[in-house]
Steps between C-alpha positions, in 0.01 A plus 500: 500500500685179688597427141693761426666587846636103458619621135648810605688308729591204292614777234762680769595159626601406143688868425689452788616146434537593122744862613707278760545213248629749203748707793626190630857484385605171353714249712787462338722195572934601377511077459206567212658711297882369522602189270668259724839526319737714658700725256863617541600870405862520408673774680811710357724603713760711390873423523806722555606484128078628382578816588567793303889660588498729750572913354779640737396885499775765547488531881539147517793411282785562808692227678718577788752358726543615807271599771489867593722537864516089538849548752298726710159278492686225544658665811198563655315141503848386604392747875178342429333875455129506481491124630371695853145264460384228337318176442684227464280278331437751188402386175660660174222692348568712297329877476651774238813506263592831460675579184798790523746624250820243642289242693134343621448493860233163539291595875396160655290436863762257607700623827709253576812718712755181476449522090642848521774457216442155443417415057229511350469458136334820229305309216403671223216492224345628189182659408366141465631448834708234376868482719758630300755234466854506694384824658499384842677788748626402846439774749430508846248675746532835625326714628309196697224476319686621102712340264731717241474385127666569199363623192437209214423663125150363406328442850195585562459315882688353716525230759722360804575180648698374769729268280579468164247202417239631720146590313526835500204684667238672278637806319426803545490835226723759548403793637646782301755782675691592238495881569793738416391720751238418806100561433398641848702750698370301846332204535318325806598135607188412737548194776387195427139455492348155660182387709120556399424829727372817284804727425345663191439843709898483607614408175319843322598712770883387445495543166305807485742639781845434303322601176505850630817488600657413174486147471356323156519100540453332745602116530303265702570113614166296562512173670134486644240780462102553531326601202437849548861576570545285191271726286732845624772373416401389141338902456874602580642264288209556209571921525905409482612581842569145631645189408349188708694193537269240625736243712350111517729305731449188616458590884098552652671696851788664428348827547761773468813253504610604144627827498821427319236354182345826527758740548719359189234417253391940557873527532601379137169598398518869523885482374573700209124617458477765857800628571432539882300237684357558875478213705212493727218304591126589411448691858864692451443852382788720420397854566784747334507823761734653386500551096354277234613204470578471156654859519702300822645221290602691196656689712754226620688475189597176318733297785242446715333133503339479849267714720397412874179661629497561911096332554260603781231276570162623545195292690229400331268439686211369258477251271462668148175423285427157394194573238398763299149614622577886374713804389432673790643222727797467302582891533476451829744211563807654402792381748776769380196740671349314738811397727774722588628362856846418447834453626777696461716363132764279515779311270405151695349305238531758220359478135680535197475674152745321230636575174492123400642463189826567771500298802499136481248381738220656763369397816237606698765851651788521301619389185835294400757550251539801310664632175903652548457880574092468636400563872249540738354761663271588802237679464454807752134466697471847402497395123269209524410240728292162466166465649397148607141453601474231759193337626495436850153358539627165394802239581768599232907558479563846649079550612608541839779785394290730740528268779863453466573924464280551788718281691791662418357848558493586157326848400206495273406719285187608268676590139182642244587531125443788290075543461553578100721210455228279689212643358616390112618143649139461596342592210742253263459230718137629490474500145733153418251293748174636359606418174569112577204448802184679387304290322103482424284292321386476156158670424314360198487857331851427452473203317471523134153397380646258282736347741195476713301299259815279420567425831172489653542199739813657637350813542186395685751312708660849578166601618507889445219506149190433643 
């Protein structure tokens, strides 16, 4: 009986040993299985001349020779217009080229004010981005941050430098405005958008806000942004109601020290493709109270280039959401609802709506320059008005406008907005969230049985087939 326990024993010993031995995977040494000569791969580059000619399509075969309005641009850097902020230290990057029927407008993030007018040098290139040769343009800088560029038949991207023998920066494509008449009736130029907190919930409500008004693209300027705000943005931009420039510069604090970058790459951006573009920041609202605002602007004729909007500002007095937890909680964090103390409106600081393929610059109020027989009109409060939404729970510029008013015996007022208006902003802002936030996990009746098989190691990783 002894016996066989001691055999038993020596027989699981030995199955043991024998399943380890056969699971063990081999040691493999890289020095064993490498000869000890080394050998050299030839690599090809290709050279200018290896490539195949460049095809110069229809819209591309057009060379001109004169910048669009130069006297008057040139005018205009000389009273150093737009050159009201800067940094002085700016690198030329460049961001779009934006390709119109008599010129290309090339947006960069350098704001240097004392370049204002100074040259700077248009390089062009082919479809193999090779530079065209003797195409070189001298131009200059205006608006701040823009240069002007002609035309060159057979470019595909273009460049700048600062001199003539410079290495030109990396070119950029065009971006294509060659409309004969604008895409959008009114499009929406949003502030710049910098820093890491959650604006995702602002962003949708502004959008879904000036949707229902009458607006159809919106144009935003990124320079820092947290990743849920990031994935918003790209659902606009997916569905066709944004474009998103995304803005690397080579500053880690400049915070929101670049609105001249922002303001001229939306500016040249929207030109030719909306044919009106508001001007606010993602907490500006323009509420129309007195007809629709597309009926409004149509109504104005053709010789108008420039609207200014009287704003009120309203306190905030919450910060709006920073996750997504659930519908519900989103329904219930509408600002345009939620806050409604205000001041009285005024033209102090007002907000514009452009025509911009007519002025010749923005800032942040007004705009500059203007085609012979255009003009500018104010807006009556009673027609529409701009609604800024200003926290006052935390340090910012203007989050102590309360404090200020109070001081100055300034009446306040509680303004509420049409309940059938707010009710349908709530359920597309609703709707537009739900669709990017709710999520939920894969079950493993959704995984095809063959997939399951395939994949099995990844699968029991998942955990959900037991």
């Amino acid at each position: 009986m002894v016996s066989i326990r001691i055999f038993l024993l020596i027989l699981i010993v030995f199955f043991v040993v024998t399943l380890c031995f056969f699971n063990k995977k081999p040691e493999i040494k890289l020095s064993e299985l490498t000869e000890k000569v080394v050998y050299v791969d030839d690599v090809f580059i290709h050279e200018e001349k290896d490539f195949e000619k460049c095809r110069v399509e229809i819209w591309n075969n057009k060379t001109t020779w004169e910048i669009p309005r130069v006297e008057e641009l040139k005018l205009l850097a000389e009273f150093n217009v737009t050159a009201n902020e800067g940094l002085e230290d700016g690198e030329l990057r460049l961001i779009s080229a934006f390709l119109y029927e008599d010129e290309i407008v090339v947006t960069t993030s350098r704001q240097r004010r004392y370049e204002m007018g100074t040259p700077v040098y248009c390089r062009y290139f082919d479809c193999n981005r090779v530079e065209i040769p003797g195409s070189i343009y001298k131009s200059f800088f205006f608006p701040l941050t823009s240069v002007h560029c002609l035309r060159k038949a057979g470019a595909n991207y273009i460049s700048l430098s600062l001199t003539e023998n410079d290495e030109p920066q990396e070119p950029v494509p065009f971006i294509h405005r060659l409309y004969k008449e604008p895409q959008y009736e009114l499009g929406v130029c949003s502030g710049q958008l910098y820093g890491m907190d959650a604006k995702w919930m602002q962003i949708a409500e502004f959008v879904e806000h000036h949707k229902l008004i009458g607006a159809r693209m919106f144009y935003f300027s990124v320079f820092e942004i947290d990743g849920m705000t990031r994935m918003i943005l790209d659902e606009y931009e997916r569905s066709g109601f944004a474009e998103v420039s995304m803005i690397n510069t080579e500053y880690t604090n400049a915070a929101m020290m670049r609105h001249m970058v922002q303001i001229h790459e939306c500016f040249y951006r929207a030109r030719k493709q909306s044919k009106w573009l508001l001007h606010v920041d993602h907490d500006e609202f323009l509420i129309p109270t007195g007809k629709p605002m597309l009926s409004y602007i149509r109504s104005l004729g053709d010789y108008t280039a420039e609207l200014i909007f009287a704003i009120r500002r309203i306190a905030k007095f919450e910060e709006s959401l920073e996750k997504y937890n659930n519908v519900e909680e989103v329904s219930n964090d509408i600002q345009i609802a939620n806050y409604n103390f205000t001041h009285g409106p005024t033209y102090g600081a007002p907000k514009v709506m452009i025509r911009p393929d007519k002025v010749d610059a923005v800032l942040l109020h007004w705009s500059y320059g203007m085609e012979p027989g255009y003009k500018v009109k104010v807006v009556p409060k009673n027609i529409a008005i701009i609604n800024h939404y200003r926290t006052i729970s935390r340090k910012f510029l203007w989050s102590d406008f309360m404090a200020k008013y109070m001081k100055q015996k300034t009446k306040f007022l509680h303004e509420t907005l049409q309940v059938e208006y707010v009710e349908k902003l709530r359920k597309n802002v609703a709707k537009v969230i739900q669709y990017v936030f709710e999520k939920h996990d894969v079950t493993c009746e959704a995984i095809a049985p063959d997939y399951r098989r395939i994949a099995k190691p990844y699968v029991e990783k998942l955990g959900v087939c037991k």
